[in-house]
C-alpha positions as CSV (number, residue, x, y, z in Angstrom):
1,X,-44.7,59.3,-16.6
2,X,-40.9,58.6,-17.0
3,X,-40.1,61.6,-17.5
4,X,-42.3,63.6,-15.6
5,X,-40.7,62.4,-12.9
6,X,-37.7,62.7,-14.4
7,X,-38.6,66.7,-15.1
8,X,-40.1,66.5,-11.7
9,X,-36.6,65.7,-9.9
10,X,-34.5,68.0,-12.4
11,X,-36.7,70.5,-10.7
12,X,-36.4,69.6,-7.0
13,X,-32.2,69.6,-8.0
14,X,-32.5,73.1,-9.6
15,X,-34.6,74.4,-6.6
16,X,-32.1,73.1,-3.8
17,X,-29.4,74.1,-5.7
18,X,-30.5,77.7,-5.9
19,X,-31.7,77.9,-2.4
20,X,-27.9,76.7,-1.3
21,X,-26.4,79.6,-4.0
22,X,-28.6,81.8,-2.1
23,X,-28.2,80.6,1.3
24,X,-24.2,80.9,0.2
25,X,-24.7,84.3,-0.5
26,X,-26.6,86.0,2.2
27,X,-25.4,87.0,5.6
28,X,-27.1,89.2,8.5
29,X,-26.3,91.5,10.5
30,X,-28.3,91.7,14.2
31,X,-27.6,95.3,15.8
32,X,-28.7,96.1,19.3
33,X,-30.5,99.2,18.6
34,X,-30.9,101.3,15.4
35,X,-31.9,104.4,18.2
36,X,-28.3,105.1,18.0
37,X,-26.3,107.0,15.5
38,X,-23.4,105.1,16.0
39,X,-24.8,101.7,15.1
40,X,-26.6,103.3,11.9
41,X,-23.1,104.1,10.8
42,X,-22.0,100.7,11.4
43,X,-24.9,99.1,9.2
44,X,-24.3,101.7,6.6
45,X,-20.7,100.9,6.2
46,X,-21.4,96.8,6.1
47,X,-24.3,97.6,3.8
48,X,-21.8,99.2,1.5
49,X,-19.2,96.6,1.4
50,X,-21.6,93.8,1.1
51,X,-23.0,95.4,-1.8
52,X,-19.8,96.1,-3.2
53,X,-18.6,92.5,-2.8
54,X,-21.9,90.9,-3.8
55,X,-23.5,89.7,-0.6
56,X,-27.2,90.5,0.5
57,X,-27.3,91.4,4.0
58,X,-30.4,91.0,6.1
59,X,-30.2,93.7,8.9
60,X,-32.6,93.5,12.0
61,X,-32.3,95.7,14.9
62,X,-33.0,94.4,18.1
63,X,-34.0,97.4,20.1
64,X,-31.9,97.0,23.1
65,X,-33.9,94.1,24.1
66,X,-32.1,90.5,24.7
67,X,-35.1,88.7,24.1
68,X,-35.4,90.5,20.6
69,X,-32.0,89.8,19.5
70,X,-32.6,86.0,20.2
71,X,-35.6,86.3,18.0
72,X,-34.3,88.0,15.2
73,X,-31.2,85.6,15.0
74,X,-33.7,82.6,15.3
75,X,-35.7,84.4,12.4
76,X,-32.1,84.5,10.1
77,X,-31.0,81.0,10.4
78,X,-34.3,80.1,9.3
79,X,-33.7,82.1,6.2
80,X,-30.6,79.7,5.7
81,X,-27.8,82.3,6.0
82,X,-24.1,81.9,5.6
83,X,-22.4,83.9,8.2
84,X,-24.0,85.8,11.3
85,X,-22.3,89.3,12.4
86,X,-24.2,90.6,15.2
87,X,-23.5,93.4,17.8
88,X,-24.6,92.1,21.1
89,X,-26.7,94.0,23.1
90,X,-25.7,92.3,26.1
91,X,-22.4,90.3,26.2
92,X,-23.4,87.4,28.5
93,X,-27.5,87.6,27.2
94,X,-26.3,86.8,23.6
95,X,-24.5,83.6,24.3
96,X,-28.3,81.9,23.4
97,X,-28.3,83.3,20.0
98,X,-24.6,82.9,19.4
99,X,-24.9,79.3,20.3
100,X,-28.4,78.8,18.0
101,X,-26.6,79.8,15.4
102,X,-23.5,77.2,16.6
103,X,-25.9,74.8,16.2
104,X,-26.6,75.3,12.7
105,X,-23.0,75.0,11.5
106,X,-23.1,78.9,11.0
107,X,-20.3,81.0,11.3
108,X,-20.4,83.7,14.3
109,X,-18.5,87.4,13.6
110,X,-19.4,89.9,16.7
111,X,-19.2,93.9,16.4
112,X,-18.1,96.1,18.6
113,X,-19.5,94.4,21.4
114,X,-18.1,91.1,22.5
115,X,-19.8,87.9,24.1
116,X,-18.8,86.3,27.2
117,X,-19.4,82.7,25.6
118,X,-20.8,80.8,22.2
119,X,-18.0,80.0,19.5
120,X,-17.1,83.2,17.9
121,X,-14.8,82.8,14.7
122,X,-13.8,86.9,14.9
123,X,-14.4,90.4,17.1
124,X,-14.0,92.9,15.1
125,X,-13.8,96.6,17.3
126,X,-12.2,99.2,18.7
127,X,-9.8,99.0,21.8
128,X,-12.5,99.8,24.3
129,X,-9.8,100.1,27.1
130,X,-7.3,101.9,25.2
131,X,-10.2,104.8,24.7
132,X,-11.3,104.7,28.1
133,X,-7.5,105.6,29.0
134,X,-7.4,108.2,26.6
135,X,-10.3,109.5,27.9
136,X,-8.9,109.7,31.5
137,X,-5.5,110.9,30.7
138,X,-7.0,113.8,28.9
139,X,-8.9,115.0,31.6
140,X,-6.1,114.3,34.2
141,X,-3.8,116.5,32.1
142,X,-6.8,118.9,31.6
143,X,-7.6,119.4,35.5
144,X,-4.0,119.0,36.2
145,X,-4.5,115.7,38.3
146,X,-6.5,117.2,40.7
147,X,-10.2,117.5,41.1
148,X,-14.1,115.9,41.5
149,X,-15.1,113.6,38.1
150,X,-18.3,111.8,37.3
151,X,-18.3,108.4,35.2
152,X,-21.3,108.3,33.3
153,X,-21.2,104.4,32.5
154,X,-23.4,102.4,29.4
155,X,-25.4,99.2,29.3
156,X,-24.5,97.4,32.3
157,X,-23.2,93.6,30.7
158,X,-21.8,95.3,27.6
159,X,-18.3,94.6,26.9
160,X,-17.7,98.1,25.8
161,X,-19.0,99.5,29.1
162,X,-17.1,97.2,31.0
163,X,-13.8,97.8,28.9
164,X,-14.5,101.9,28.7
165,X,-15.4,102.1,32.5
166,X,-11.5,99.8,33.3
167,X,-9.3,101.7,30.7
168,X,-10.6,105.6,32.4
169,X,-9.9,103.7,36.0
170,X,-7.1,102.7,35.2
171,X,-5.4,106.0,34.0
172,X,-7.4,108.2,36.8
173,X,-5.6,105.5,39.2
174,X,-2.3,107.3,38.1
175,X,-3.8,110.8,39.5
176,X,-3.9,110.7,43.3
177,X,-5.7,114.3,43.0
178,X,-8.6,113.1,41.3
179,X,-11.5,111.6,43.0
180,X,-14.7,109.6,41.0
181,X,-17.7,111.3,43.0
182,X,-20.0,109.7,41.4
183,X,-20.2,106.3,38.6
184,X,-23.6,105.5,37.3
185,X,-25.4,104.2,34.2
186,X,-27.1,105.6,31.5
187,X,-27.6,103.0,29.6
188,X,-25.9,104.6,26.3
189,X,-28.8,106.5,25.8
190,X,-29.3,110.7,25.4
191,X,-32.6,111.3,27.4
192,X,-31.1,108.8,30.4
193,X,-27.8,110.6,30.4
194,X,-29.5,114.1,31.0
195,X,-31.5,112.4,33.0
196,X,-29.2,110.9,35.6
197,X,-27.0,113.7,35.6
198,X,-29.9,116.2,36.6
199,X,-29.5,113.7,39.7
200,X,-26.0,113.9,40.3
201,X,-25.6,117.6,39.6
202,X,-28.3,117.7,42.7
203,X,-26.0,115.5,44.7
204,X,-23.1,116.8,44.3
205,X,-22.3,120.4,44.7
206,X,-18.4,120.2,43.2
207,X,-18.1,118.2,39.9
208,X,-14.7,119.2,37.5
209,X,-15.0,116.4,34.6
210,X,-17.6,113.9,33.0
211,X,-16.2,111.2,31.3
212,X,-19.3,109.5,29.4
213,X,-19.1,105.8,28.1
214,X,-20.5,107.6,24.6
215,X,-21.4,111.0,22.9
216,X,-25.2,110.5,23.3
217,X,-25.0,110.1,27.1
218,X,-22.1,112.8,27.2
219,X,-24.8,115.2,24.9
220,X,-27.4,114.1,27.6
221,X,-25.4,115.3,30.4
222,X,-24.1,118.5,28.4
223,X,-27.9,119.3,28.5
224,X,-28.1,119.0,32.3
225,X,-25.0,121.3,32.9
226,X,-25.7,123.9,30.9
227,X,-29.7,124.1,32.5
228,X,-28.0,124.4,35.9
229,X,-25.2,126.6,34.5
230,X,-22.4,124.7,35.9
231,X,-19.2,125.0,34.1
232,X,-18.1,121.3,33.7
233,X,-15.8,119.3,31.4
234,X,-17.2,116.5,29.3
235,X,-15.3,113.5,27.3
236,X,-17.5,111.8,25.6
237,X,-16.8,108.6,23.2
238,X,-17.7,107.0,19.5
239,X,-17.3,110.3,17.4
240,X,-20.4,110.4,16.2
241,X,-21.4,113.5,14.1
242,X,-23.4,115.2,17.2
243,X,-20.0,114.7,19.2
244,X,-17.8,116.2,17.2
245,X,-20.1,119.4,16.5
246,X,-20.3,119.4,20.2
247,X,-16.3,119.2,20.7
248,X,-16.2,122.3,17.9
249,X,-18.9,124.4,19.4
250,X,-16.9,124.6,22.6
251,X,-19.6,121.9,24.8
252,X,-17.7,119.4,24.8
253,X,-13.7,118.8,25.7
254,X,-13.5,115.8,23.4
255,X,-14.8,112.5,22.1
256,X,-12.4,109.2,21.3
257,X,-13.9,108.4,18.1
258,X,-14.0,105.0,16.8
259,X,-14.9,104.5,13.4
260,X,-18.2,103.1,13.4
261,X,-18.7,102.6,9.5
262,X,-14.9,100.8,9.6
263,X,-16.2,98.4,12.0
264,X,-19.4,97.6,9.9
265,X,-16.8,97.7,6.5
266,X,-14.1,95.3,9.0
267,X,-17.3,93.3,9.8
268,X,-17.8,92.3,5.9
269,X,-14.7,91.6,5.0
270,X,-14.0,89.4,7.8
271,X,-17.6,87.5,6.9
272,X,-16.0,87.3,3.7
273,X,-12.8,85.9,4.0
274,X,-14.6,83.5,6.8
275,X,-16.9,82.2,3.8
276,X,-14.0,81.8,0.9
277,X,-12.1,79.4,4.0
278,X,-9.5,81.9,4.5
279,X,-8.0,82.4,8.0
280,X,-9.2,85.2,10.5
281,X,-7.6,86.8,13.4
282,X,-9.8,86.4,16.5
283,X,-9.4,89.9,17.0
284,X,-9.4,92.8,14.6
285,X,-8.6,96.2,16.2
286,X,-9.9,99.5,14.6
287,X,-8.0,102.1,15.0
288,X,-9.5,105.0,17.5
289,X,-8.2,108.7,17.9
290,X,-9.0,111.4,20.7
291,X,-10.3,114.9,18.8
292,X,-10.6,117.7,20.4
293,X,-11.1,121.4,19.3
């Protein structure tokens, strides 16, 4: 009976043990939508350098839907993770899952998006308001500071909308020929960026410029011109594969392209470094660049 028990509680040892080796080894990764090309590139590249540093990564997408996000986070630290990256889809909305996973000691890296509260050990993205200046200097240059522009904005609550929509205001402030006719959202999203600029094409008989918060609503909107046959500029923003055939096809002016696979890559290695106790910034920038035909 001895040493059953004994055999019994080498077992239980060997069992915790394994489940804490695992536990040290695993991290997720919580994107808002995997509707969007831009955030598949993103999980590809932390998929590859998880994999080529020897972490499994649990990726969950959380459809654009707050409620979903705090699910699938909850669903993760019951799976006993190490680290939590996650890619908000809503910056002041994810403070509950960023603060569930406070709770249970785990460390917190966002992507691309940021979160207006929770303890966060890193951000890892692109200089949102550095893009959105590009963005506007290029098409002040383009129109030669004068003319009619339409801001196209994303997910209202997303840091990158907010920071996109302040850096293009910011630079078109610098233009006193230019004038924002209209600035609505699209939520990000293709269909809803054709969609509302079917609305303001309607409205507004002399449009120049669009700048679009990303490709997919600038492709949206591209769609919308060319039906009406309106000859219109259009900066879009991400560089996703769409929005650079569009920039060399002649559709569109340009797109600031952030590297999206970098960010998932930066992601990792940040997670990593987190895990092996080494020091982080609280702010990792990745690179962005303007391309045009």
């Amino acid at each position: 009976m001895k040493k059953l028990l004994q055999l019994t509680a080498a077992a239980a040892v060997l069992a915790a043990s394994t489940l804490t080796a695992q536990a040290q080894d695993s991290m997720a990764l919580v994107v808002s939508t995997l509707n969007n090309p831009f955030f598949v590139t993103l999980k590809e590249g932390a998929e590859t350098k998880a994999n080529e540093l020897g972490y499994k990564l649990m990726v969950l997408d959380s459809q654009n839907d707050p409620a979903k996000e705090l699910a699938n986070v909850e669903d993760v630290l019951n799976k006993k993770i190490a680290l939590l990256m996650i890619n908000p889809t809503d910056s002041d909305a994810v403070r509950s899952a960023i603060k569930a996973a406070n709770r249970k000691d785990v460390p917190v890296v966002t992507l691309d998006r940021g979160a207006n509260g929770g303890k966060v050990v890193s951000h890892v993205a692109s200089d949102n308001v550095l893009g959105g200046e590009m963005a506007g200097k290029l098409i002040i240059e383009t129109l030669k500071g004068k003319g009619k522009v339409v801001e196209l904005q994303g997910v209202p609550g997303t840091s990158a909308a907010r920071d996109r929509g302040d850096g293009f205001n910011k630079a078109l402030k610098a233009a006193e020929g230019l004038e924002v006719v209209a600035s609505q959202p699209a939520d990000f999203d293709r269909t809803k960026g054709l969609n509302v600029m079917e609305n303001i094409l309607q409205a507004q008989p002399e449009i120049d410029a669009v700048f679009a918060h990303n490709d997919e609503m600038a492709l949206g909107a591209i769609k919308a011109i060319q039906a009406a046959k309106r000859d219109i500029l259009v900066v879009g923003f991400d560089g996703t594969d769409d929005g650079v055939k569009a920039v060399q096809d002649g559709s569109m002016l340009a797109t600031v392209a952030q590297q999206a696979g970098k960010i998932g890559e930066i992601g990792v290695e940040t997670a990593d470094k987190v895990l092996k106790g080494g020091q982080v910034e609280e702010y990792t920038p990745v690179a962005l660049k303007l391309i045009t035909k």
